[in-house]
C-alpha positions in Angstrom: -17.4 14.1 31.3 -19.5 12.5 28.6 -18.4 11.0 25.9 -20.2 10.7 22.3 -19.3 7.5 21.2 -22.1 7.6 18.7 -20.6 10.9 17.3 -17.3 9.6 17.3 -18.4 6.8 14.7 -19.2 8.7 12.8 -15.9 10.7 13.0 -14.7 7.8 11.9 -16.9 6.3 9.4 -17.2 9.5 7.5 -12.8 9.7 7.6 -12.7 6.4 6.4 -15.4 7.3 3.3 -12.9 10.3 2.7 -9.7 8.2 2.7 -11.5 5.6 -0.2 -12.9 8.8 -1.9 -9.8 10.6 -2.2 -7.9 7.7 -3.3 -10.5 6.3 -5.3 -8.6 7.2 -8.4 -5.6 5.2 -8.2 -7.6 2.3 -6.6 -9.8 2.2 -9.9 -6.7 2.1 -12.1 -4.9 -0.4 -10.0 -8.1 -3.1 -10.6 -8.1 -2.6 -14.2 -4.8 -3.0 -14.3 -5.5 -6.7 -12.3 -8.5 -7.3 -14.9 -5.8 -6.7 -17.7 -3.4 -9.4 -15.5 -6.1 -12.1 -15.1 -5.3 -11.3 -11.4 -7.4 -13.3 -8.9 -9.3 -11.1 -6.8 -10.7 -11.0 -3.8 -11.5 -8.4 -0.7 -10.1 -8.1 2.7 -10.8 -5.7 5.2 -11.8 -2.7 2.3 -8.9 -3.8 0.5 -8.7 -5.0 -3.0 -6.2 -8.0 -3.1 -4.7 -9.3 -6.5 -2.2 -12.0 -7.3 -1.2 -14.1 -10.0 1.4 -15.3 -13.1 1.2 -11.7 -14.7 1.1 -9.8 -12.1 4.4 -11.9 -10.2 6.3 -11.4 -13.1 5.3 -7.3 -13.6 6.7 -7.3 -9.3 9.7 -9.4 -10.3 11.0 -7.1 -12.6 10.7 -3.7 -10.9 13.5 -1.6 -10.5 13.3 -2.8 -6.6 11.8 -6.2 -7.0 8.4 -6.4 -4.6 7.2 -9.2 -3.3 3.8 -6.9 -3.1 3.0 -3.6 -4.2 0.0 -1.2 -3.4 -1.8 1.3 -5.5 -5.2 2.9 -3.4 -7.0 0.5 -1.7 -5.6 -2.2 -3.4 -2.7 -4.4 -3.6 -1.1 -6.7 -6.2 1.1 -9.9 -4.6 3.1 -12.4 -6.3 1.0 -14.8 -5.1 -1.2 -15.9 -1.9 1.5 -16.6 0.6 3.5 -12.6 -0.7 0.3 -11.2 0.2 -0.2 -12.9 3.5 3.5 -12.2 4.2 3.7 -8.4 3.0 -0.3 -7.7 4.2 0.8 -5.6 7.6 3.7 -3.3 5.6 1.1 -3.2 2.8 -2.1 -2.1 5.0 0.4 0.6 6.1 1.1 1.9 2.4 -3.3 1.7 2.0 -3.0 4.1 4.8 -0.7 6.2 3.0 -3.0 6.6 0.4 -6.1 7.9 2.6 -4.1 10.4 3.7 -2.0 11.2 0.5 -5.0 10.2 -2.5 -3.6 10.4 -5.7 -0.5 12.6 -4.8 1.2 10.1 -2.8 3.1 8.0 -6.0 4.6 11.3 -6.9 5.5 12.3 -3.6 7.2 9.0 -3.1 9.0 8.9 -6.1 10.2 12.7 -5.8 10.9 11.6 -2.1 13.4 7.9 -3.6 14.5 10.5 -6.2 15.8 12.8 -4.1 17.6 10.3 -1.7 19.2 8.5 -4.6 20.6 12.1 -5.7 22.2 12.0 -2.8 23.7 9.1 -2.5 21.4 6.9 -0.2 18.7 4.3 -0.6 15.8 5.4 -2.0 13.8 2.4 -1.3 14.3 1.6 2.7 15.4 5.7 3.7 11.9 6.7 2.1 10.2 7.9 4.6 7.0 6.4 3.1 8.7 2.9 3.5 10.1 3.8 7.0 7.0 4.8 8.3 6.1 1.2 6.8 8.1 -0.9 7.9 8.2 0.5 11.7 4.8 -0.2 11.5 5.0 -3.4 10.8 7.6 -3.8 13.1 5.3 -3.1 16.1 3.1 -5.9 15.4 6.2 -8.3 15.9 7.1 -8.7 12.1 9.7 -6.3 11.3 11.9 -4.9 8.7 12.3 -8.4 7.0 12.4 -8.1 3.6 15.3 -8.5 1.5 14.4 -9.7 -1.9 
């Protein structure tokens, strides 16, 4: 049996295009929301990585208080070190949003809503956060944050 290793590049290029594409929305807002926060900028690995004063305070005062916080292909951080701490559980959520696009903040929200309604945590039994942190628990991190 052959294999197309050519064709499955592409496969793969052309899924990745779509995952950026479809989440290319919320991405967009989440830089200018970093130009309006003098974030510092930079990329890393087709992400869009922010930090700074602004932005650490906006994260500090969120109902759950986040060291790091994605929106499309791009994630805010308190600072340098948040964002080298949080990147794996982050990459996850960046994931998340290929898949999802611009319906996955209000399937997460209607997923924490529903959880608190019934009485359990909304942040860590989201399943978007579960799937998160297990995967960031395979690359030897784990479910470490606590904030």
């Amino acid at each position: 049996m052959k294999v197309d290793f050519a064709r499955i590049h592409r496969e793969e290029a052309l899924k990745r295009l779509l995952g950026y594409l479809w989440a290319a929305p919320v991405t967009a807002t989440a830089v200018a929301i970093g130009l309006l926060l003098l974030a510092r900028f930079r990329v890393v690995d087709g992400v869009v990585e922010m930090h700074g004063p602004l932005i650490a305070g906006v994260l500090k005062r969120l109902p759950v208080s986040a060291l790091a916080l994605t929106l499309g292909h791009a994630v805010f951080a308190r600072d340098d070190s948040s964002m080298a701490f949080t990147r794996e559980h982050e990459r996850v959520h960046v994931r998340q949003y290929a898949r999802w696009g611009p319906l996955f903040i209000p399937a997460y929200l209607a997923c924490s809503a529903w959880l608190y309604l019934r009485g359990r945590d909304g942040y860590r039994e989201n399943p978007f956060e579960v799937e998160a942190f297990r995967e960031e628990g395979k690359r030897g991190i784990g479910a470490r944050r606590t904030l």
